[in-house]
C-alpha positions as CSV (number, residue, x, y, z in Angstrom):
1,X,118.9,76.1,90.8
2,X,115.8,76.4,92.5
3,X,116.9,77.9,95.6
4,X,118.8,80.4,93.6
5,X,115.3,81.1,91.7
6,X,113.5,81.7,95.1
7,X,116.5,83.8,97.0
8,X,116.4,86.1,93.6
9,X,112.9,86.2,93.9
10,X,112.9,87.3,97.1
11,X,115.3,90.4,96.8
12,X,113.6,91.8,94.5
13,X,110.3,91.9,96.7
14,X,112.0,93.0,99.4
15,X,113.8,95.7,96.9
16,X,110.4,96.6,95.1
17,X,108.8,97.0,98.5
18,X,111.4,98.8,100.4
19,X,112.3,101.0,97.1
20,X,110.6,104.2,98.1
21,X,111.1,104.4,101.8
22,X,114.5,105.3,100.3
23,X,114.3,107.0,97.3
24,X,112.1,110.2,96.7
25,X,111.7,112.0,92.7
26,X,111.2,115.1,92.4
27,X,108.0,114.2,90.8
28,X,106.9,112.9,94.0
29,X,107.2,116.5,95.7
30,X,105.2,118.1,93.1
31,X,102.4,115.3,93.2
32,X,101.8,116.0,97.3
33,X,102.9,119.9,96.6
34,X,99.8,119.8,94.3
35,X,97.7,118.0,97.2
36,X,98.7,120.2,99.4
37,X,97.4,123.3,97.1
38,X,93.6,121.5,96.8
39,X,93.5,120.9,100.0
40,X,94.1,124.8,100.9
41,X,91.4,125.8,98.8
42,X,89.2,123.6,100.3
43,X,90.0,124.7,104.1
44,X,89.4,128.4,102.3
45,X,86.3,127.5,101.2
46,X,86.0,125.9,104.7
47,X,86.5,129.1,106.3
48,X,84.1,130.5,104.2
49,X,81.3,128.8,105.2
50,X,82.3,128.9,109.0
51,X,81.8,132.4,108.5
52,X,78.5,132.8,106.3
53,X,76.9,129.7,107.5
54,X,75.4,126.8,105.2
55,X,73.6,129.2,103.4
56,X,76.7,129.8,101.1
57,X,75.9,125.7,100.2
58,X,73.5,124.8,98.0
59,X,71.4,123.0,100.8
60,X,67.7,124.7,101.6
61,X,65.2,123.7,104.1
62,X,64.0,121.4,101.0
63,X,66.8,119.6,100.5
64,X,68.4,119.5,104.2
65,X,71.3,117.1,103.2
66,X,73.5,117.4,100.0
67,X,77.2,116.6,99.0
68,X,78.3,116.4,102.5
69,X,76.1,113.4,103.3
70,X,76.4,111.3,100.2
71,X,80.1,112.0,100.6
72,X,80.0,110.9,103.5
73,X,78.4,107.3,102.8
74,X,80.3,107.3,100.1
75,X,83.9,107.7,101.7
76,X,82.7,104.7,104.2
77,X,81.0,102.6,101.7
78,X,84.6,102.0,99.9
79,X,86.3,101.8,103.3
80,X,84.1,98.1,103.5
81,X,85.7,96.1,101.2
82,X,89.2,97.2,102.3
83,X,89.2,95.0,105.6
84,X,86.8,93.1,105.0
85,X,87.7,91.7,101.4
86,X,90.9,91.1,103.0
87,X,89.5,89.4,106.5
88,X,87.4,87.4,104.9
89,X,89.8,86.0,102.6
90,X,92.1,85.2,105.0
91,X,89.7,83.8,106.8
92,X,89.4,81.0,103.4
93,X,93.6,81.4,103.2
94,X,93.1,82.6,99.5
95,X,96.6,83.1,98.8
96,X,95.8,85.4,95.9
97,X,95.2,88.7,97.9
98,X,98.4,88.2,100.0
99,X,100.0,91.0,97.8
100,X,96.6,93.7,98.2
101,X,95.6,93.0,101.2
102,X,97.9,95.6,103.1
103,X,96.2,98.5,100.1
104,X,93.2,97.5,100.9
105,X,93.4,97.3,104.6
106,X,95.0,100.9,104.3
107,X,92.1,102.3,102.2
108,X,89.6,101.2,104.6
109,X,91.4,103.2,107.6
110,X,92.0,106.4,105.7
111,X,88.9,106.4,103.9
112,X,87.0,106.1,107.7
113,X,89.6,109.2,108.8
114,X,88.0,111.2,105.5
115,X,84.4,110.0,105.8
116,X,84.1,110.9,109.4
117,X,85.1,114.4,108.5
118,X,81.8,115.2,106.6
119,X,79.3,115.0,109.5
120,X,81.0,117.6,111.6
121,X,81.7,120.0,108.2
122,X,77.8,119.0,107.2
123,X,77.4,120.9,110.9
124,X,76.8,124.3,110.7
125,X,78.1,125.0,114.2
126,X,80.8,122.0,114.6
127,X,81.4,123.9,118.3
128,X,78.4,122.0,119.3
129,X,79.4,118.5,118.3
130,X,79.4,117.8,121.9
131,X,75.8,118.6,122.7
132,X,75.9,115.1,120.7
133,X,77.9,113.6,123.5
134,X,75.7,115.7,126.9
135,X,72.2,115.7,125.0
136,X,72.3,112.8,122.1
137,X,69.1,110.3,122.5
138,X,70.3,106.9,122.2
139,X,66.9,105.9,120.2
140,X,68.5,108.1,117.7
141,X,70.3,106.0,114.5
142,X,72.4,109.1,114.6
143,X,74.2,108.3,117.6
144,X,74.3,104.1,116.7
145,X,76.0,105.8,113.6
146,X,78.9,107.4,115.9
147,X,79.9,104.7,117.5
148,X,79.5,102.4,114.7
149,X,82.1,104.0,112.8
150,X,84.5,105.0,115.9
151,X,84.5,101.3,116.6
152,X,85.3,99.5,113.0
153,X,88.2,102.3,112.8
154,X,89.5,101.2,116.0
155,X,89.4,97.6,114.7
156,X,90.4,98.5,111.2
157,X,93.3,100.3,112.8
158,X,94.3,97.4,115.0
159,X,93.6,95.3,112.0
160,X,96.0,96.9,109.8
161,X,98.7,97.3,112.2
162,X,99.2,93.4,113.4
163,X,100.4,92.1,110.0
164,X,102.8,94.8,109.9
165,X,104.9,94.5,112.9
166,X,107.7,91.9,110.8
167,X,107.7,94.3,107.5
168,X,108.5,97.1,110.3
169,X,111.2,94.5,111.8
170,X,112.5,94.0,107.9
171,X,112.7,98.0,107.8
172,X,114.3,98.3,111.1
173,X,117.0,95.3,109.9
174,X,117.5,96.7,106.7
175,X,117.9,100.1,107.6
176,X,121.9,101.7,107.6
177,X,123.5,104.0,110.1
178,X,122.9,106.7,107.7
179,X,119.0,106.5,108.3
180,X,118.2,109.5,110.3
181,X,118.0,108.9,113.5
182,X,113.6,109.1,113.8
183,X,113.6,106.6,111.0
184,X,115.5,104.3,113.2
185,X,113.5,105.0,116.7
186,X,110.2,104.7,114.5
187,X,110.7,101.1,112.8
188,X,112.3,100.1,116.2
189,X,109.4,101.2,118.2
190,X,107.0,100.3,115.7
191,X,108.4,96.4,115.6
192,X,107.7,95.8,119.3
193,X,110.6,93.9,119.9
194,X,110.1,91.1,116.7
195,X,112.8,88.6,115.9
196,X,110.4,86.1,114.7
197,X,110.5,83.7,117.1
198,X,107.8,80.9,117.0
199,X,106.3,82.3,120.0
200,X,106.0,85.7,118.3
201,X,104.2,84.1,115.4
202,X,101.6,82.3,117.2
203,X,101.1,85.0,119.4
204,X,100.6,87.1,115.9
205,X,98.8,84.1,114.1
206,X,96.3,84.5,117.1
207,X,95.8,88.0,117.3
208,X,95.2,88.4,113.6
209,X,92.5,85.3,113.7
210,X,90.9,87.2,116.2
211,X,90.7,90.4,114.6
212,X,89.3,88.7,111.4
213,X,86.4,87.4,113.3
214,X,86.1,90.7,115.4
215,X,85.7,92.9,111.9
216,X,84.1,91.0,109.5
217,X,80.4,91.9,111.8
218,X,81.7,94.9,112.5
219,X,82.1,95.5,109.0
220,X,78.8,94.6,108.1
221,X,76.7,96.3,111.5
222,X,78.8,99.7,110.1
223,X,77.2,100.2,106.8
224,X,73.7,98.7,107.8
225,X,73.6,101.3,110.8
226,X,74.4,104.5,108.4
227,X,71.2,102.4,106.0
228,X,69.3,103.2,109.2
229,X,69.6,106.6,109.3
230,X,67.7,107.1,106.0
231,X,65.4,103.8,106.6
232,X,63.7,105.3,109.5
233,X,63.3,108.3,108.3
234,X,59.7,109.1,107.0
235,X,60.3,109.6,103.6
236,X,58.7,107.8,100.8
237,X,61.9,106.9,98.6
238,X,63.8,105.6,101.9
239,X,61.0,103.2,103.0
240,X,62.5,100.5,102.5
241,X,63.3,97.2,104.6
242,X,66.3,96.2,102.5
243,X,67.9,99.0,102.7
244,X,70.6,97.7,105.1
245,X,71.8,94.7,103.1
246,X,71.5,97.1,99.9
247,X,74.3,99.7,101.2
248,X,76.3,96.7,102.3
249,X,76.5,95.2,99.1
250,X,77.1,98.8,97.7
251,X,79.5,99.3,100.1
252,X,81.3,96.1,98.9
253,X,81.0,96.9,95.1
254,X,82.3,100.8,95.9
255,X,85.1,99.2,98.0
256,X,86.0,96.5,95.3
257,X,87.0,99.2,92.6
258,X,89.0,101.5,94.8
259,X,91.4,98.9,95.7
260,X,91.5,97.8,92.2
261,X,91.9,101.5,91.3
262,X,95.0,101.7,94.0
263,X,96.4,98.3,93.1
264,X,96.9,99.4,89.3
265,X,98.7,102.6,90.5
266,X,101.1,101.6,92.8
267,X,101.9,98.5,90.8
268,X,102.6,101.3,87.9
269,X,104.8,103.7,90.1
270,X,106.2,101.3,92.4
271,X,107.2,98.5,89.3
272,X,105.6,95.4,91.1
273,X,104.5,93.9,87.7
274,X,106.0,90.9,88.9
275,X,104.0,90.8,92.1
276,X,100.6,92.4,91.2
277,X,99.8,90.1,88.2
278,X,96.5,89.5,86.6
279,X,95.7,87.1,88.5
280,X,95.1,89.5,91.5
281,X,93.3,92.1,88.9
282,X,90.8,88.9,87.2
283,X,89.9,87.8,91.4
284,X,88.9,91.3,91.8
285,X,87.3,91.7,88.6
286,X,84.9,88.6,89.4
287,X,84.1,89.8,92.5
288,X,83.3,93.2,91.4
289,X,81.2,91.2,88.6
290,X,79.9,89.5,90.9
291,X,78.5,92.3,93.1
292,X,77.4,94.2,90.0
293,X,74.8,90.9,90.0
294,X,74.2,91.5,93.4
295,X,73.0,95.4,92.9
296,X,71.1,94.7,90.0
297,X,69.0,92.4,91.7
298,X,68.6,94.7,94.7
299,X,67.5,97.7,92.4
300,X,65.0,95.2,90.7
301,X,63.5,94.2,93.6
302,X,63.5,97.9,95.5
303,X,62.0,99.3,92.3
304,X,59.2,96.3,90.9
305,X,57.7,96.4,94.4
306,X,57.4,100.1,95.0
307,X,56.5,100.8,91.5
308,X,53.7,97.6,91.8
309,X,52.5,99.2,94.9
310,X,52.4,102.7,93.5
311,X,52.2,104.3,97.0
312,X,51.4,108.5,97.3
313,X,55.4,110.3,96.4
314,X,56.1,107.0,94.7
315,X,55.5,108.3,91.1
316,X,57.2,111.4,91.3
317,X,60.3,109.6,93.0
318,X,59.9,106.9,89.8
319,X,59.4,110.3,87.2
320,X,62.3,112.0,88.3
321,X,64.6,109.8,88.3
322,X,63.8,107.6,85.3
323,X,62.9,110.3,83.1
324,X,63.3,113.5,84.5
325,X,65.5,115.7,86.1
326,X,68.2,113.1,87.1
327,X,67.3,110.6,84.8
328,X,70.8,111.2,82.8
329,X,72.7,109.9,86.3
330,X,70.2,107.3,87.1
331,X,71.0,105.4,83.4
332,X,74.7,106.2,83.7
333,X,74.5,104.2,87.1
334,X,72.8,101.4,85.6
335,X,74.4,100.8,82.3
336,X,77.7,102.1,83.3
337,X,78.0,101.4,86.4
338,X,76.4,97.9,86.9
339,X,76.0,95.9,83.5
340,X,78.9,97.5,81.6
341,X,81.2,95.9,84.5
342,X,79.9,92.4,84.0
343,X,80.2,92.4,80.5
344,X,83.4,93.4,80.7
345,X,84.3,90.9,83.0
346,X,82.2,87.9,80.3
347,X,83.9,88.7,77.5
348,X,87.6,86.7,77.9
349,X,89.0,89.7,75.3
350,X,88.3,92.1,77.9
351,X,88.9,90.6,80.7
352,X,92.4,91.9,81.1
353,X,94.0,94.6,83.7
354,X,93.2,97.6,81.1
355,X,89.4,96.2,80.9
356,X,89.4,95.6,84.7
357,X,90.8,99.1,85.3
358,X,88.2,100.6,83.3
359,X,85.3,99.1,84.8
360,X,86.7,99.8,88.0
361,X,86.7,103.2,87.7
362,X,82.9,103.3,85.8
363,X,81.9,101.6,89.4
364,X,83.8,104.0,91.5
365,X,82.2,107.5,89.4
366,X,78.5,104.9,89.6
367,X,78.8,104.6,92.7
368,X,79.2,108.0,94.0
369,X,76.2,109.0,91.9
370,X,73.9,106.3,93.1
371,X,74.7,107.6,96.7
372,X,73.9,111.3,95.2
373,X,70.5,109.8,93.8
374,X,69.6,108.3,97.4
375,X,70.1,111.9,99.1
376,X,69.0,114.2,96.4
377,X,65.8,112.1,94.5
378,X,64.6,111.5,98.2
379,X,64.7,114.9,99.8
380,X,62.8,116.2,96.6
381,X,60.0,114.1,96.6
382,X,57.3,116.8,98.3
383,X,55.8,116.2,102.2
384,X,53.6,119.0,101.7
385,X,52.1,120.8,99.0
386,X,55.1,122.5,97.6
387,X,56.9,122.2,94.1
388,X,59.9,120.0,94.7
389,X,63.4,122.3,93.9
390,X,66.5,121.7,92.5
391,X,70.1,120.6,94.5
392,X,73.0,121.7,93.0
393,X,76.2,121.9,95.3
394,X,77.8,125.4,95.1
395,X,81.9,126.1,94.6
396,X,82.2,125.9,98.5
397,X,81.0,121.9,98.2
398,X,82.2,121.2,95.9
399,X,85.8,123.4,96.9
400,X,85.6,120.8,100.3
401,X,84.4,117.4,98.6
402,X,87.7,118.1,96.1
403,X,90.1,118.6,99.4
404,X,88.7,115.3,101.1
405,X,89.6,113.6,97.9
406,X,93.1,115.0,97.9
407,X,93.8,114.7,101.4
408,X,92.6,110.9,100.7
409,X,95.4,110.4,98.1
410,X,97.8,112.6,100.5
411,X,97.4,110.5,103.3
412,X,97.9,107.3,100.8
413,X,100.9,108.9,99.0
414,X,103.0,109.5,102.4
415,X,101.9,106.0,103.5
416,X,103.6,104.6,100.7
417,X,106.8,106.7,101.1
418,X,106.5,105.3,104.9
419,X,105.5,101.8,104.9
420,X,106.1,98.4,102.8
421,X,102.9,98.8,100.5
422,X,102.6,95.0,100.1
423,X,103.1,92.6,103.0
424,X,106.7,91.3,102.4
425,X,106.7,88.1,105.0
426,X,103.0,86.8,103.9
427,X,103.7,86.9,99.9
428,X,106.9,85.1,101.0
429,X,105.9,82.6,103.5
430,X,102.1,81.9,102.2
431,X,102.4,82.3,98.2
432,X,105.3,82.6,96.4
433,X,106.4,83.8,92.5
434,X,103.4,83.7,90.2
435,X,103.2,79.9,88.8
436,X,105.2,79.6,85.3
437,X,104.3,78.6,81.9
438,X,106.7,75.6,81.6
439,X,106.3,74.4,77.4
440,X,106.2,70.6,77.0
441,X,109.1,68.7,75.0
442,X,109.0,69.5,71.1
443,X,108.1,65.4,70.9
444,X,104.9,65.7,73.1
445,X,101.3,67.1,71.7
446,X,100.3,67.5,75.5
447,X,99.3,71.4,76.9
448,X,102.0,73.6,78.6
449,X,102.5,72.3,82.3
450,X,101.6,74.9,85.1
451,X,104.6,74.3,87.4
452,X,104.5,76.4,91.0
453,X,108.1,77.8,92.4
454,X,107.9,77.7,96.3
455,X,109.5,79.4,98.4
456,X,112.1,79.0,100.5
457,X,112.3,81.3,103.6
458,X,114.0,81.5,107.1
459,X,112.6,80.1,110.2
460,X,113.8,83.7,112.3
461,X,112.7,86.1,109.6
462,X,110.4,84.9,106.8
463,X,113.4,86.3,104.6
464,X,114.3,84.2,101.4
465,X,117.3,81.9,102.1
């Protein structure tokens, strides 16, 4: 009866996780036709400022970096956690993440792709990006910036690609002679030749392990380099020694919601209830409670001792955003975006997907904001004796900023039309169904038994048997 259980169990992964690389909705074609219609806009508004320059922004000598740049950290703070959430627990085999860790590998590589946009659209003359290539100084964080991020998307791309030569094998096996014929060449291609031999898996086993020690400093050395590029410069707010362990943890936190953002949609429109539980969504919830701890204790510290020391630029940074022009954000980031989560993950009546969700996506929106406090609150504290101004991004920022986020969720959306969204052999060979709640005899006062249903799989394939 058992190995009926598990062989059931098993087609219906592989059917839930092969499901859309067959079938296609019409709602689906309107969802990416929609993309596809932001994303115009913003290479219109593009276009536009190609023409008039950044003057058509609302950046000013003043305030020399705007929504590009805290877009920009932003889009590569949440690509942190994707990989390396997922190397690190792999690294500790926490069997848990075996059915996110493909989503959150995924978001780290197309969130890099997006982030690494903004620099060259932050350009007023993008032509010249290779003066950065012929003329950059290498004491310049700018270029350690450059190849930080060209490197951890090389990895993160390598990364992401490894575990999913057997789910392209699976496609490849599973796929009819009425596949069109590029479907077939693709998976074929894409599978390198894997029958799931025990030499192919160590030689995988291997190459992952690798990787996952590779990325995880990677990982870390990527966001404390783009720290760098606002730690050395000389500007009151961004003097700061911590700041590279502060935008890794921020990175982390940021990264932790958008996968739990994804995870709860494509467990919606894909129907992997049975997959995707709550116990993946309450992991995730206690690390993003967890890191919320983390941030609070990094603002506390960043603000006691600058406020204690009270140093010239100090109190106006302190005044502005605390109680004047963007106090509203600053509180919203703090209550909403770091103490709401935690309570939400204390209290057991919210602790539940809808609760985690929710706090999820107060992170996310905190998240961006804090990044627009760092950019904006420190380019208006005054070097010289000026009145500080006003940011406000204009249609054309904010035109581009909304077509990075769609062609974000583009890129995702075709993904999961192309590829197995959760990793079909590893859920198989390394975790299993969800364990049951088995009731006790009607005779005995003990608690419900917990009683784990393994998995029975094929040496050649990793396929249920």
């Amino acid at each position: 009866m058992d190995a009926v259980t598990d062989r059931a169990w098993g087609v219906r992964l592989e059917d839930r996780a092969l499901a859309p690389l067959s079938k296609t909705s019409w709602r689906y074609w309107v969802w990416i036709a929609s993309l596809l219609v932001v994303i115009g806009w913003a290479l219109f508004a593009y276009s536009y400022q190609l023409r008039h320059g950044l003057i058509v922004t609302g950046m000013r000598d003043r305030i020399s970096w705007g929504m590009y740049i805290l877009t920009f950290v932003f889009f590569i703070g949440i690509s942190h956690a994707g990989t390396l959430l997922s190397a690190i627990l792999r690294v500790f085999k926490a069997r848990w993440q075996l059915s996110v860790t493909r989503m959150a590998e995924f978001i780290t590589v197309v969130a890099l792709m997006v982030g690494g946009l903004f620099p060259l659209i932050d350009m007023g003359r993008p032509d010249r990006i290779l003066n950065l290539v012929w003329y950059g100084r290498w004491q310049s964080p700018l270029m350690w910036d450059v190849f930080a991020v060209l490197t951890y998307l090389c990895g993160s791309t390598i990364y992401l690609y490894l575990p999913l030569i057997p789910d392209f094998a699976l496609c490849r096996d599973r796929l009819g002679p009425w596949a069109p014929a590029w479907k077939r060449w693709f998976f074929t291609a894409a599978a390198a030749g894997w029958t799931g031999t025990p030499r192919q898996r160590k030689a995988l086993d291997r190459a992952m392990t690798v990787m996952m020690i590779v990325i995880i400093p990677v990982a870390v050395s990527v966001h404390t380099v783009i720290s760098w590029i606002f730690a050395m410069t000389l500007r009151v707010p961004f003097n700061s020694t911590v700041f590279g362990a502060y935008f890794v943890a921020g990175a982390i936190f940021s990264g932790v919601a958008a996968i739990i953002l994804l995870m709860a949609v494509l467990r919606k429109l894909m129907h992997l209830e049975e997959f995707i539980t709550i116990t993946q969504f309450r992991a995730l919830g206690f690390v993003l409670g967890g890191m919320a701890l983390v941030m609070v204790y990094f603002n506390l510290s960043e603000y006691v001792t600058s406020g204690y020391k009270m140093e010239a630029g100090v109190a106006f940074h302190f005044h502005d955003i605390m109680t004047g022009y963007l106090a509203p954000l600053f509180w919203f980031y703090i209550v909403g975006g770091l103490f709401v989560p935690v309570l939400i993950m204390a209290l057991p009546w919210t602790r539940n997907i809808r609760g985690i969700v929710v706090a999820a996506g107060l992170v996310l929106a905190a998240m961006w904001i804090e990044r627009y406090l760092i950019v904006v609150s420190g380019f208006r504290v005054p070097l010289m004796a000026y009145s500080a101004r006003p940011y406000a991004p204009s249609w054309v920022e904010w035109s581009i900023f909304g077509g990075a986020a769609a062609l974000f969720l583009l890129i995702i959306s075709v993904f999961a039309k192309v590829f197995p969204m959760i990793s079909v052999w590893e859920v198989m060979e390394h975790r299993g169904p969800e364990e049951v709640e088995v009731p006790a005899p009607a005779t005995v006062t003990a608690p419900p038994r917990r009683v784990p249903v393994p998995v029975a799989r094929s040496v050649e394939t990793g396929s249920p048997q």
